[in-house]
C-alpha positions as CSV (number, residue, x, y, z in Angstrom):
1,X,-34.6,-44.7,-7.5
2,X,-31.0,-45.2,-8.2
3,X,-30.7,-41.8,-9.8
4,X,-32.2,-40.1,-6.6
5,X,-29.7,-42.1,-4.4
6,X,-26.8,-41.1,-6.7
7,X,-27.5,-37.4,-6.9
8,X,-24.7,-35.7,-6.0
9,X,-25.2,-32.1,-7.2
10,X,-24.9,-29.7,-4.4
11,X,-28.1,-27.7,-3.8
12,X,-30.0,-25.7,-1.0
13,X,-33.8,-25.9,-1.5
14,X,-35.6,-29.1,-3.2
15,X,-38.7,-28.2,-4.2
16,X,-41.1,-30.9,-6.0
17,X,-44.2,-31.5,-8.1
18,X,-46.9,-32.5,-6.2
19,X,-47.1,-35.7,-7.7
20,X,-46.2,-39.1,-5.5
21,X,-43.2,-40.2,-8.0
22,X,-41.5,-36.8,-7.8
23,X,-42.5,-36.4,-4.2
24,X,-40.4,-39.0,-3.4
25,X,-37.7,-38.4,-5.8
26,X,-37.1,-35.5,-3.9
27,X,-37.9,-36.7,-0.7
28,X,-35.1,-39.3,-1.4
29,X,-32.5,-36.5,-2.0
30,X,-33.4,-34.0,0.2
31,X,-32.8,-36.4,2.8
32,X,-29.1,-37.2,1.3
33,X,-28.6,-33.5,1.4
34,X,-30.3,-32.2,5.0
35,X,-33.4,-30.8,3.5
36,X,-36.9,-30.2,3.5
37,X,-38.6,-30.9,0.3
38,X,-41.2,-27.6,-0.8
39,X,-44.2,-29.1,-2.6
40,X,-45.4,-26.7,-5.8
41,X,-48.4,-27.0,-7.1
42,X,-46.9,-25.2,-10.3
43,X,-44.9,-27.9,-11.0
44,X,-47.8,-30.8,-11.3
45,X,-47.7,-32.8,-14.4
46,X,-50.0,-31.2,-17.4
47,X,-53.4,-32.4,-16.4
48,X,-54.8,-34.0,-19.8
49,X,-58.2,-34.1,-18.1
50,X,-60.0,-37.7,-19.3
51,X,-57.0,-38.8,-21.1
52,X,-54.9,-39.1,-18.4
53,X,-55.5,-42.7,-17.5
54,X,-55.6,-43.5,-21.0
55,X,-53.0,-44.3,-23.9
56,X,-51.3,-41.3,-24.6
57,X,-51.8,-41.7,-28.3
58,X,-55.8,-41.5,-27.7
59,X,-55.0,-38.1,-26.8
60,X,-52.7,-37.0,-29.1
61,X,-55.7,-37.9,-31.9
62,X,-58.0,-35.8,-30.6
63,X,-56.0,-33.2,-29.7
64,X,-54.9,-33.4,-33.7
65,X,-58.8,-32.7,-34.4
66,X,-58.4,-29.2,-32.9
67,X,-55.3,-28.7,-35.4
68,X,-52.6,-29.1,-32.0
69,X,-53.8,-25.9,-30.4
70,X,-51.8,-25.0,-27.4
71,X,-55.3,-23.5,-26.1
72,X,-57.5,-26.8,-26.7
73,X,-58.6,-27.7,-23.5
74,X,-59.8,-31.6,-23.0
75,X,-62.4,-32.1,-20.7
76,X,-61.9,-31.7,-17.4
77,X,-58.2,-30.8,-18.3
78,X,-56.0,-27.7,-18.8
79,X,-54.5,-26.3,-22.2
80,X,-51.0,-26.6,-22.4
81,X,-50.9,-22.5,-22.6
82,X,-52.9,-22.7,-18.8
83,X,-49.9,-25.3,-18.7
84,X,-47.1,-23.2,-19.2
85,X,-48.8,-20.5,-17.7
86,X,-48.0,-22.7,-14.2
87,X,-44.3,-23.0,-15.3
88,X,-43.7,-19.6,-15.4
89,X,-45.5,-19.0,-12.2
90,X,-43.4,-22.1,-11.0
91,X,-39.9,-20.4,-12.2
92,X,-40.8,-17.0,-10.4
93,X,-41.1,-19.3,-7.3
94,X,-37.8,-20.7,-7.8
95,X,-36.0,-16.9,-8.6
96,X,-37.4,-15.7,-5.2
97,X,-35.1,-18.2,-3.5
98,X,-31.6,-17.7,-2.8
99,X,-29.1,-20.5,-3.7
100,X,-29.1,-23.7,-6.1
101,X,-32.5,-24.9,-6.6
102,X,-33.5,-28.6,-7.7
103,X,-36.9,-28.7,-9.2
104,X,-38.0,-32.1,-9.1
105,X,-41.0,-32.1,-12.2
106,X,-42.1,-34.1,-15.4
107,X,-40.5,-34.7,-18.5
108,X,-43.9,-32.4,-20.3
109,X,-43.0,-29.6,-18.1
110,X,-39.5,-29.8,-19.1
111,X,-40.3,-29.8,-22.6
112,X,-42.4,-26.8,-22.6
113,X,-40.3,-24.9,-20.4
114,X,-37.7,-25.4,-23.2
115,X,-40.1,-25.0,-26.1
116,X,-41.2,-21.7,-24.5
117,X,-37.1,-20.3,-23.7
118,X,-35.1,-22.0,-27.1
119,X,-38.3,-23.1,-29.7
120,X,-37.4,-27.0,-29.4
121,X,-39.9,-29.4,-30.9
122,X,-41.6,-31.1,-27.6
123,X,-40.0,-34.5,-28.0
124,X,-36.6,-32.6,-28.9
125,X,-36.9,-31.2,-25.3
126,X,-38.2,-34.0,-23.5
127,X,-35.9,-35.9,-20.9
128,X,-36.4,-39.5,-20.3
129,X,-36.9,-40.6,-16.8
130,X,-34.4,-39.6,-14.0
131,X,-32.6,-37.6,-17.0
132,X,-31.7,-34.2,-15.5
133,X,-32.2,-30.5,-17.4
134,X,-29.9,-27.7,-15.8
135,X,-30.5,-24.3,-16.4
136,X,-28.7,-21.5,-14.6
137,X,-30.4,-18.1,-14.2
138,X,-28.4,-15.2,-14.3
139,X,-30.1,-11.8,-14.5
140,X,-32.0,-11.5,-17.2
141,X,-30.4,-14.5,-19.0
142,X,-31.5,-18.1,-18.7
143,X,-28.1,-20.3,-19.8
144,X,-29.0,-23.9,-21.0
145,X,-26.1,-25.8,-19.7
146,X,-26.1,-28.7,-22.5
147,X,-23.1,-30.6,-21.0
148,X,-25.1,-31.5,-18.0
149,X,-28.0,-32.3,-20.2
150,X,-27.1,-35.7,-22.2
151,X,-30.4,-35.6,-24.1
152,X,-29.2,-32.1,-25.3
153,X,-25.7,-32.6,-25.6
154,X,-25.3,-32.0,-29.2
155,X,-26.5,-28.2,-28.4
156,X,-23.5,-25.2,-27.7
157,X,-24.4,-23.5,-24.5
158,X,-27.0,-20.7,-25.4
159,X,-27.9,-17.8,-23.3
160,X,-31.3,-16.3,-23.6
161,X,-33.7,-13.7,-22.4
162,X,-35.8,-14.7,-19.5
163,X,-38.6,-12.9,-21.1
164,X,-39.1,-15.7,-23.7
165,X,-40.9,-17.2,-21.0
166,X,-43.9,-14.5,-21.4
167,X,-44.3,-14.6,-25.0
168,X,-45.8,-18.4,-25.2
169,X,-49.3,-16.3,-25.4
């Protein structure tokens, strides 16, 4: 909560995971800033079907039994592929608008998003809570801005192609 009440980054459009934790993360600074929060369904936390209310190392056993395939699907879950496939979906979404864009989303969702654009290991790439991941779009580029990103601080600034996000097939 303190993080949300301290953002001071300025922005024009908030949009937000459907989740209740983001939800009012965002809510919390769109108010701050005069705006209207735009819920995304693309940006919902990586559904782990039955292992979601359970300890996160039960799933990360069986997952290991189908050899960490990005297309193993747990029941009544998604794959983290049908995963990512949401986060690209999510960052079209976010080019369409003009102006600074806050994306209010899960730590997972960060981490594949920069699995998929710079090949980080997924806890390499994953913030802890209330930590905040900037990116800047610009064309065709996608610029990791690592001085704004203390849990990626010991990375240069590194500009890649924005079609590294369709290659995670």
């Amino acid at each position: 909560m303190e993080i949300a009440c301290n953002f001071c980054v300025p922005i024009d459009y908030v949009v937000s995971s459907p989740c209740l934790r983001t939800l009012r993360t965002a809510e919390i600074i769109a108010k701050r800033m005069g705006l209207e929060v735009n819920v995304n369904q693309s940006w919902g936390e990586l559904n782990r079907g039955i292992y979601t209310k359970r300890p996160y190392q039960e799933f990360i056993e069986e997952w290991a039994k189908h050899e960490y395939s990005y297309n193993y699907i747990p029941p009544s879950g998604e794959s983290i592929n049908q995963g990512r496939k949401r986060i690209v979906e999510g960052i079209e979404d976010i080019l369409a608008v003009r102006g600074d864009v806050l994306c209010v989303t899960h730590a997972g969702m960060i981490s594949n998003l920069l699995m998929m654009l710079y090949g980080f290991g997924f806890e390499e790439g994953k913030p802890k809570t209330g930590q905040v991941c900037e990116l800047e779009f610009n064309g065709n580029k996608v610029i990791l801005k690592p001085e704004k990103n203390r849990f990626l601080c010991k990375y240069k600034k590194k500009a890649v192609s924005k079609e590294r996000l369709y290659d995670f097939k």
